[in-house]
C-alpha positions in Angstrom: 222.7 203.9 124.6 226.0 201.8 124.0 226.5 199.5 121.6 227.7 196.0 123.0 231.3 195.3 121.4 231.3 191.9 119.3 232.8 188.9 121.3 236.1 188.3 120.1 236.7 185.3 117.9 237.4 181.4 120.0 241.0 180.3 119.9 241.6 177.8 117.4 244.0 175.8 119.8 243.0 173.8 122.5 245.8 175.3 125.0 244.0 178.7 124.1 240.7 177.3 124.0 240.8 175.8 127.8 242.1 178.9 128.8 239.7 180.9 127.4 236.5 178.3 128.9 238.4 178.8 132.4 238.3 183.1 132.4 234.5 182.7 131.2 234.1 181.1 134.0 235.4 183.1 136.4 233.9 186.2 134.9 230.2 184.1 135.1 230.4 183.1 138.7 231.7 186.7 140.0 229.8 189.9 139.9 230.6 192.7 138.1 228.9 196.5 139.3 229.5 199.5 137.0 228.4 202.8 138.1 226.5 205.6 136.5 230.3 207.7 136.2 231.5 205.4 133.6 234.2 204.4 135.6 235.7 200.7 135.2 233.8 198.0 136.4 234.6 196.6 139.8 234.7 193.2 140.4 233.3 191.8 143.6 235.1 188.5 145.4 234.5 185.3 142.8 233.2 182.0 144.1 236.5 180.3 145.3 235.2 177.0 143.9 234.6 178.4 140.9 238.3 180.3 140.7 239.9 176.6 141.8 238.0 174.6 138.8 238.9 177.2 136.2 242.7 177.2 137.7 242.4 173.5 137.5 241.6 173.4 133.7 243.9 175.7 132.6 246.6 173.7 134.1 249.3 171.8 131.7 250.2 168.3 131.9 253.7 167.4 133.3 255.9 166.7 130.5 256.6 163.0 129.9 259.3 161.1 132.0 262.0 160.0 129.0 264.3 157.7 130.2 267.9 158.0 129.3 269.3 155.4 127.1 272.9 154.5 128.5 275.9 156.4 127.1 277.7 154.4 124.4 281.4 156.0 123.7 280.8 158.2 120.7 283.0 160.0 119.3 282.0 163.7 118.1 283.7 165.9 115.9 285.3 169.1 117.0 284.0 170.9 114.2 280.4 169.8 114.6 280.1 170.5 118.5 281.5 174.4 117.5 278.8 174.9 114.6 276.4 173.1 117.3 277.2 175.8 119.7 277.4 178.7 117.2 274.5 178.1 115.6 271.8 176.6 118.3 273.9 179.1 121.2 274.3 176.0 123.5 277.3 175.6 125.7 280.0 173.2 125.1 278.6 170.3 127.5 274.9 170.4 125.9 276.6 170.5 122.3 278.6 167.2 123.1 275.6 165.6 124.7 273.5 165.9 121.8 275.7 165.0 119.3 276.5 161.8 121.7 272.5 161.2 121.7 271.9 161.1 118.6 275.6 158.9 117.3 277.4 161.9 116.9 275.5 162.7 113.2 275.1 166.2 113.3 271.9 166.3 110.7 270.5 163.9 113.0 271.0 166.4 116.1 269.9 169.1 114.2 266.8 167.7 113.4 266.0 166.4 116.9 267.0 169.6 118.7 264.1 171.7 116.2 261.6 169.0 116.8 261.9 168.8 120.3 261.2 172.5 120.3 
């Protein structure tokens, strides 16, 4: 006689948590078979209804449309685009650009470069 292994603990975050309600239900609606050899357990064909709702919950929302303030002429310092691009390992063009979108403080484009991570 086996002993049933404890469930393992729910996600704490909802990204995890969704996921983790979709695969429960997609192992409830498909059959599983084990045989007497104590070989792995094969899974028959899953409902496709029930694969296409648990694909649809898992699925993440398209990120939000930003729109792009128009350029002003800032000017950037030399020496803060090369510790942009040292530091954060971004090429030349996306150090400028930053640094232009967010008035060429480089504090400023530090901070908004880690938050939008």
């Amino acid at each position: 006689m086996s002993e049933r292994e404890a469930p393992p603990p729910l996600p704490t975050n909802a990204e995890d948590l969704k996921r983790h309600k979709a695969l429960s239900s997609m192992e409830s609606a498909s059959t599983v078979s084990v045989s007497s050899t104590d070989e792995a357990p094969s899974t028959s064909s899953s409902d496709p209804s029930a694969l296409g709702a648990a694909l649809g919950s898992i699925t993440s929302k398209p990120a939000p449309v930003t729109t792009s303030k128009p350029t002003v002429a800032v000017r950037v310092k030399a020496e803060d685009v090369a510790f942009i691009m040292e530091h954060l390992d971004l090429p030349k063009p996306k150090a400028t650009d930053l640094l232009r979108r967010n008035g060429g403080e480089l504090i400023t484009t530090l901070r908004a470069f880690i938050t939008a991570m």
